[in-house]
Structures are given as C-alpha cells and as structure tokens.
C-alpha positions as CSV (number, residue, x, y, z in Angstrom):
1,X,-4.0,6.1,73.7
2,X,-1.7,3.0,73.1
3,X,0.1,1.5,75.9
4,X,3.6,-0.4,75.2
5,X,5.1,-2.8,77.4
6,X,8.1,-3.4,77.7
7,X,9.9,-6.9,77.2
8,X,13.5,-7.0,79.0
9,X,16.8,-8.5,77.6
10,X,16.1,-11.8,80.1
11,X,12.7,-12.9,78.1
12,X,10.0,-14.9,79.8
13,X,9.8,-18.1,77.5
14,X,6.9,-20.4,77.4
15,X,7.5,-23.8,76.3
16,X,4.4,-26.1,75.6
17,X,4.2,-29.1,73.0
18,X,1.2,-31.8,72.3
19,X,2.5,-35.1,73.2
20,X,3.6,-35.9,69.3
21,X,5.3,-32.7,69.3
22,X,7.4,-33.2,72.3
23,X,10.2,-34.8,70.9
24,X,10.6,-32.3,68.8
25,X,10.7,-29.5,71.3
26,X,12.8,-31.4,73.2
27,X,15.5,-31.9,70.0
28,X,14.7,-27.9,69.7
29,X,15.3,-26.7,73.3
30,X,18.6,-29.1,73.1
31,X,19.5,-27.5,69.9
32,X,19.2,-23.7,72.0
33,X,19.6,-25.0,75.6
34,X,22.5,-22.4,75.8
35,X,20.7,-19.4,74.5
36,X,17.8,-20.7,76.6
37,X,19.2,-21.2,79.8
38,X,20.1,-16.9,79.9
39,X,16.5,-16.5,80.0
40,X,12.9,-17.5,82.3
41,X,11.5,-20.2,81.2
42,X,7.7,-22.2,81.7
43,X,6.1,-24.8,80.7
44,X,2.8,-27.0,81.3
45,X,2.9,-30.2,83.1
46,X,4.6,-33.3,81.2
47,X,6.5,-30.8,78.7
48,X,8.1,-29.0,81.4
49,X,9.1,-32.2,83.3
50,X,10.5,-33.9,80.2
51,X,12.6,-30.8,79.7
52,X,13.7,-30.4,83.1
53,X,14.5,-33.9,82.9
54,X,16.1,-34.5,79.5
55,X,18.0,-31.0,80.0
56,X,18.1,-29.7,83.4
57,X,17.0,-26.3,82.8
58,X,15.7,-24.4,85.5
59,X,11.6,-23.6,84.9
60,X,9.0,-22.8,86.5
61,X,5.6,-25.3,85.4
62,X,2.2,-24.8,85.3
63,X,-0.5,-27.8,85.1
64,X,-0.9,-29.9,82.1
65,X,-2.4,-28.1,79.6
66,X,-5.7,-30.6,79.3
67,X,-5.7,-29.8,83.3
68,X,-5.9,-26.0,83.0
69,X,-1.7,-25.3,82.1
70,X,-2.9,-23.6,78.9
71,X,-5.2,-21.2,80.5
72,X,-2.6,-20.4,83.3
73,X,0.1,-19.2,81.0
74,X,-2.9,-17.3,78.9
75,X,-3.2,-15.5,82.5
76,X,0.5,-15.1,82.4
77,X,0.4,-13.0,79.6
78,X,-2.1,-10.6,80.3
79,X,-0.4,-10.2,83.4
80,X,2.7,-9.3,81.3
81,X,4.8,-12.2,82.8
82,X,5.1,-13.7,79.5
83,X,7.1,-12.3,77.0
84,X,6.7,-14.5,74.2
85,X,4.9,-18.5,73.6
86,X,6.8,-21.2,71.6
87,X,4.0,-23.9,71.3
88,X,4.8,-26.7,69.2
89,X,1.0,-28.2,68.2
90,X,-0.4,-30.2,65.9
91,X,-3.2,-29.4,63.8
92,X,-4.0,-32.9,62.9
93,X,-4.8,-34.7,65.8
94,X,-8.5,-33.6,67.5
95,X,-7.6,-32.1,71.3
96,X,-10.0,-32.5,74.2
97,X,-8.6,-29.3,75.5
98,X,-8.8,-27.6,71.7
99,X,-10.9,-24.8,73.3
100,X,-8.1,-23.7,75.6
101,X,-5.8,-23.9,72.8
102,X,-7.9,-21.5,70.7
103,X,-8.2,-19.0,73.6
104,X,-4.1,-19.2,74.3
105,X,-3.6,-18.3,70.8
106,X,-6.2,-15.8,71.0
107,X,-4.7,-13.8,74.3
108,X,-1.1,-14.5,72.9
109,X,-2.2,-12.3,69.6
110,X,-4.3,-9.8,71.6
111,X,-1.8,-9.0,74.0
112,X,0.9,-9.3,70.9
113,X,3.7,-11.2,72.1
114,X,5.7,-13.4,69.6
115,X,4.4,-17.2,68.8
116,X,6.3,-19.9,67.1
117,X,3.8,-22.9,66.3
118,X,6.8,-24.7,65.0
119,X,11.0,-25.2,64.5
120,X,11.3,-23.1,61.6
121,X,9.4,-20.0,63.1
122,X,11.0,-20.7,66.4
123,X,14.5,-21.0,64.7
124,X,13.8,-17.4,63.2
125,X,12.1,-16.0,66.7
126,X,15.3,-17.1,68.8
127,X,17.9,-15.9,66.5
128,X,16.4,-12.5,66.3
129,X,18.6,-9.5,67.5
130,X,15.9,-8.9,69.3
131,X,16.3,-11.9,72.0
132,X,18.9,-10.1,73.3
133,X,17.6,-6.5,73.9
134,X,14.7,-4.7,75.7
135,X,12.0,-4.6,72.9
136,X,8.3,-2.1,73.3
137,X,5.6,-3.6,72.6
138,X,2.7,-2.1,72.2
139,X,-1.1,-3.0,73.1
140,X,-4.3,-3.4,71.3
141,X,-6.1,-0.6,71.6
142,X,-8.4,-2.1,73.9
143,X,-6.5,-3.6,76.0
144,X,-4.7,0.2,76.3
145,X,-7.7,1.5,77.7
C-alpha cells in the first residue's frame, strides 16, 4: 500500500540557513522574493527574522535551530505541513546542533519532500513547473502503513 500526499499549487516553504550561509539565502530569497511571496513560508529563529526584516515577507518562525527550530519543522513535515526544505548549510564548520541537522535531513528524505542544500539546487527546485501545480507525492512504504 503506498500512500501519496498531495502538495497544493501554494507550497509550504521552509527557509533555514547557518549563520555563514545567511547572506546568501538572504541574496537568494531577494533574487525570488516575487515567486516566494505567492507561497507559505517558515523559517527558524534569526533566519526568519533577517528575512522578515531585510524583505518583509510574511512567515511564520519557529525557534532557532540550536534551540529546537530544526526539530520543529522536522515535526512539520511528518505532519505534512511542509511541502518542501531549502536549507542553505555548511558542511565545513562543526554545529553544536549537527544531530538535529542529521535527523531534519533524515525526515525530509523519509517523508520525500524536495531539499535544496544550496543556490544552484534551489535555483533548479524554484523554477520547476512544478512550483506552480498540485504535485503527488508518495510515502515510504513505512510511513504508508
């Protein structure tokens, strides 16, 4: 049995960066805010008030990711309230929080939604036909269950 969920033409967008990839999430959500602004959008904690601030797109925040925002928008997704996570992170600088990064990753595969870990794969992900339709996706097989 495979269950399929269903993402709507209005996606629910996830926005996180580590602190040395904010500017550059920042210069990318700028770069989309248009496109963006048709569409829900959350981030954690000092990512999602930099871009409220920098851009003044409506979204809804969760904690800092160190504080627990990581593992609230992993909840979000098996709740199917997330559609798809563009996470901007770097893989050279050591995390305190690297476990909760390894689990959001984790759920955002297991529940297969879209991830872009940087601009070119977000680029790609936003430009999609996709973005703008209802798109099925379906479940892992356990999860389906």
């Amino acid at each position: 049995m495979q269950n399929i969920l269903t993402m709507e033409s209005k996606k629910n967008i996830a926005l996180i960066a580590h602190d040395n990839k904010k500017p550059e999430l920042l210069d990318w959500v700028v770069s989309n805010r248009d496109l963006l602004a048709s569409h829900n959008l959350y981030a954690t904690g000092s990512t999602g008030a930099m871009l409220i601030e920098k851009t003044g797109l409506a979204l809804t925040r969760f904690a800092s990711g160190p504080l627990g925002g990581d593992q609230q928008v992993g909840a979000k997704i098996t709740e199917g309230k997330i559609d798809f996570l563009v996470f901007f992170w770097d893989p050279f600088q050591p995390h305190p929080h690297d476990p909760d990064v390894k689990a959001l990753l984790r759920i955002a595969v297991v529940w297969n939604i879209p991830i872009a870990c940087n601009r070119s794969s977000a680029d790609f992900m936003i430009s999609s036909p996709l973005m703008a339709q209802q798109y099925e996706r379906a479940l892992a097989e356990m999860i389906a269950r």
